[in-house]
VEXNUSE-762524 format. One record per residue (C-alpha): residue number from 1; x, y, z. Coordinates in steps of 0.001 Angstrom, whole numbers, plus 524288, in hexadecimal, padded with zeros to 5 digits. Layout:
<kemis>
@i = NUM x = X y = Y z = Z;
...
</kemis>
This chain:
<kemis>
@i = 1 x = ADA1C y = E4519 z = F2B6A;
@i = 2 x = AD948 y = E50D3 z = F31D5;
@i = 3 x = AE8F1 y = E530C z = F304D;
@i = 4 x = AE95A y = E5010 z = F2251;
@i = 5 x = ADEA1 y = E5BFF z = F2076;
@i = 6 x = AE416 y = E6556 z = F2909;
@i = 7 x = AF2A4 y = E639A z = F1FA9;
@i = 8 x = AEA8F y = E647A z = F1420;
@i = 9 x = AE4B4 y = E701D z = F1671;
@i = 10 x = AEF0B y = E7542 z = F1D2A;
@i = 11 x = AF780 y = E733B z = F110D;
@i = 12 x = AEDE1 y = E79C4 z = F07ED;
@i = 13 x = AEB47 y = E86FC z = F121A;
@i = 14 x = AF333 y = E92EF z = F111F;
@i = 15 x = AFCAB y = E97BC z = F1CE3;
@i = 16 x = AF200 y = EA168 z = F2009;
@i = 17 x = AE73E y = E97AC z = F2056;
@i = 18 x = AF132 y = E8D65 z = F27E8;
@i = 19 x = AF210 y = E98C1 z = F325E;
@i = 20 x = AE566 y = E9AF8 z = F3452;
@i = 21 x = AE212 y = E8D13 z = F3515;
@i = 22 x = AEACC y = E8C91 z = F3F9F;
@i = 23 x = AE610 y = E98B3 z = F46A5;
@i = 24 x = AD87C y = E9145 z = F44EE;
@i = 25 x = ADED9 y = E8441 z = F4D35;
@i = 26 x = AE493 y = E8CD5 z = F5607;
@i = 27 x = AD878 y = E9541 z = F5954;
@i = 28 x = AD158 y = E86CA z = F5912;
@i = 29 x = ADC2F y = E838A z = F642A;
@i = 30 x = AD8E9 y = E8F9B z = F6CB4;
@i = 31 x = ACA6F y = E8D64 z = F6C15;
@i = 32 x = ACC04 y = E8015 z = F718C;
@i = 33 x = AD3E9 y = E8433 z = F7B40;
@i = 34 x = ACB9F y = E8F04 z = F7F64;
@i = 35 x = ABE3D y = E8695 z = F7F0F;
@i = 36 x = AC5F8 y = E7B2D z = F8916;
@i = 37 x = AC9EA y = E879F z = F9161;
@i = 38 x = ABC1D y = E8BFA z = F919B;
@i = 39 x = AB656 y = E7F80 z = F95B2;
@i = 40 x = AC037 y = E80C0 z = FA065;
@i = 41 x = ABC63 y = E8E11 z = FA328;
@i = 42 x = AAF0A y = E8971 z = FA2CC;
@i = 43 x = AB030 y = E7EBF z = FACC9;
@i = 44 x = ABB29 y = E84F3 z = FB509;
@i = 45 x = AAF66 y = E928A z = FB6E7;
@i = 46 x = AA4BD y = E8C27 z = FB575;
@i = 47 x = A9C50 y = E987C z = FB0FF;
@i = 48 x = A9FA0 y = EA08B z = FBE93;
@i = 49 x = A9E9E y = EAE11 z = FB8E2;
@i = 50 x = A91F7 y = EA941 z = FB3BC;
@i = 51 x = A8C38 y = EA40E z = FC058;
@i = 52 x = A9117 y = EAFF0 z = FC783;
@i = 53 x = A8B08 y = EB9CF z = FBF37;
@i = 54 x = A7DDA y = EB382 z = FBE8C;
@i = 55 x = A7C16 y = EB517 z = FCC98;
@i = 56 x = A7D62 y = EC3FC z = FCC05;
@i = 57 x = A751A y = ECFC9 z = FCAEE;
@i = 58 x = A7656 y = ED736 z = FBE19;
@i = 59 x = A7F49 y = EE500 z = FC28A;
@i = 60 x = A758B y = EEDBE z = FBDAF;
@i = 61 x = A7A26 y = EF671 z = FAFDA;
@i = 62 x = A7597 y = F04EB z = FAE9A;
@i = 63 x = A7A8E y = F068F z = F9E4B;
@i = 64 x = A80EB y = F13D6 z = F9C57;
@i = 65 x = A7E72 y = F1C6C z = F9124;
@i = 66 x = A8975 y = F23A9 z = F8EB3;
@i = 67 x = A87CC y = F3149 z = F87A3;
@i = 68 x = A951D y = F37B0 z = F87C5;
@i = 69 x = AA38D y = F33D5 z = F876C;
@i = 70 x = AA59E y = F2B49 z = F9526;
@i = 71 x = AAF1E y = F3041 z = F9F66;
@i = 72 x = ABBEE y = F2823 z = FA033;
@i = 73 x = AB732 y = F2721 z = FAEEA;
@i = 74 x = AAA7A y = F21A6 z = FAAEC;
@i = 75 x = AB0D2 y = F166A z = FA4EE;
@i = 76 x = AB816 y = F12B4 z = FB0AA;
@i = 77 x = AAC84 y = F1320 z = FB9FE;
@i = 78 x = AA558 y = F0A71 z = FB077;
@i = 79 x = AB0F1 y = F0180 z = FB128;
@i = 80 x = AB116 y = F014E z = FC185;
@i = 81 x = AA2BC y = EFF23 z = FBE76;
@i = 82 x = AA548 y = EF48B z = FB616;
@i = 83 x = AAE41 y = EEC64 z = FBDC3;
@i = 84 x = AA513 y = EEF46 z = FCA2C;
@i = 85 x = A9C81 y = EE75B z = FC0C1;
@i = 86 x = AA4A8 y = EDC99 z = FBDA4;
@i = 87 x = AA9BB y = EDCE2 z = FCB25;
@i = 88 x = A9C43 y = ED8BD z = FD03D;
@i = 89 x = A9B63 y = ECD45 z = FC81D;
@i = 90 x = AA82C y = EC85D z = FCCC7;
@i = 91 x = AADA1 y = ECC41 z = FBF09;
@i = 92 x = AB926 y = ED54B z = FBB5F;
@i = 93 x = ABF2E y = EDB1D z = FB05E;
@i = 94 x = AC752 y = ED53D z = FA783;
@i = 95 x = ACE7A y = EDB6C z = F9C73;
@i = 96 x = AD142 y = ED7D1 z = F8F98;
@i = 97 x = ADA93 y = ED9A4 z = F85C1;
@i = 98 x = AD490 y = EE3BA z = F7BE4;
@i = 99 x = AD9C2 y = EDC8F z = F6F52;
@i = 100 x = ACD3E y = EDB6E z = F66BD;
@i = 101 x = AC954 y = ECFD8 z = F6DAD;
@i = 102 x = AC68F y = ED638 z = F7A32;
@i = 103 x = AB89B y = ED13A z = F7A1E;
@i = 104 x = ABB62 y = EC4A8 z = F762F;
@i = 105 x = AC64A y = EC2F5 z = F82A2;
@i = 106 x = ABC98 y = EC8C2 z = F8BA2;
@i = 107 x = AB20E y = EBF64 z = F8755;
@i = 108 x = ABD4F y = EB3B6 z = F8907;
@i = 109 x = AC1FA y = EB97E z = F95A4;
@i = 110 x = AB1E2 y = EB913 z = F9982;
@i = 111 x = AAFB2 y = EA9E4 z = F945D;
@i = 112 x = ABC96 y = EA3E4 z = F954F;
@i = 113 x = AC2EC y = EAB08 z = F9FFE;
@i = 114 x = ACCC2 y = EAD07 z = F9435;
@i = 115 x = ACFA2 y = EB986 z = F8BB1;
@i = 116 x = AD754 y = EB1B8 z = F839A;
@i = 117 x = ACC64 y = EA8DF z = F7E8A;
@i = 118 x = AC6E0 y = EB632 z = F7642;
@i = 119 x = AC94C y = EADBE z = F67DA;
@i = 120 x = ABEAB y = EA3AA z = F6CFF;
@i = 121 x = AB756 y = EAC39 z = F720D;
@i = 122 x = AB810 y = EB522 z = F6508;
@i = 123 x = AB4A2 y = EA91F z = F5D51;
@i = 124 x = AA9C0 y = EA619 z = F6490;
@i = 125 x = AA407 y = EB315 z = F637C;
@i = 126 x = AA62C y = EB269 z = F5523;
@i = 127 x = AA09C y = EA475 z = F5439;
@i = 128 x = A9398 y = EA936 z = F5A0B;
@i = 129 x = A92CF y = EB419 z = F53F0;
@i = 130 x = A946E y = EAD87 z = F45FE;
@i = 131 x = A895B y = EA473 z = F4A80;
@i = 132 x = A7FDD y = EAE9A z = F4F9C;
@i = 133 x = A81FB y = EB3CE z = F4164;
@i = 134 x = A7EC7 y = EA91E z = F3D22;
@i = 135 x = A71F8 y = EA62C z = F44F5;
@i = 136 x = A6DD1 y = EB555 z = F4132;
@i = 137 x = A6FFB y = EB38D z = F331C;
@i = 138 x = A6720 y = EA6EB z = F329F;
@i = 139 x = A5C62 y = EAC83 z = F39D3;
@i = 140 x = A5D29 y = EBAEB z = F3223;
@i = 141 x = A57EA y = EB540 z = F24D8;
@i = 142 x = A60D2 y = EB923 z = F1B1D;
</kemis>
């Protein structure tokens, strides 16, 4: 039953629509993959960073104001001062490929130990946002 529908409407789309259906299947494929890696990910870590970080004292955080044009040196003691940060938590830098999705690899390379996993992880960003939307809008009172 299921065949017989997919040729029907496959025979009634256009080449466009046929393409991104199959885009669609093959972004379906990828988030299946990545959600068994995760579980594995999951099981295989166990929540380590997690554990390790709630056993340790909060670095204390003096926020700058800055009122003029920062010195180029500035920025690279802030840096040293960063990874002396990251450093103490047993954490180091990692960077990412600044592509437009930069944010969305370093949140993947965060949960899934996985830049590559930035589509799921842009999706689900989307999906929650969409439903926080959602929730706002029915509590505002049009």
């Amino acid at each position: 039953m299921n065949e017989h529908f997919g040729n029907s409407r496959a025979s009634s789309s256009s080449p466009s629509s046929l393409n991104s259906s199959s885009q669609g299947t093959e972004d379906d494929h990828a988030i299946a993959k990545i959600l068994a890696e995760e579980e594995e990910i999951a099981s295989r870590y166990g929540g380590k960073l997690a554990n390790r970080l709630s056993h340790l004292d909060s670095i204390p955080h003096t926020p700058r104001v800055i009122g003029q044009i920062p010195n180029p040196n500035d920025a690279t003691l802030d840096h040293e001062r960063l990874s002396g940060r990251l450093a103490a938590y047993g954490l180091a830098e990692f960077q990412i490929q600044g592509d437009g999705n930069c944010q969305f690899r370093a949140l993947a390379d965060q949960l899934y130990h996985n830049p590559e996993y930035h589509k799921h992880v842009r999706m689900e960003v989307v999906k929650q946002a969409i439903f926080i939307t959602i929730i706002y809008h029915k509590h505002q009172g049009d």
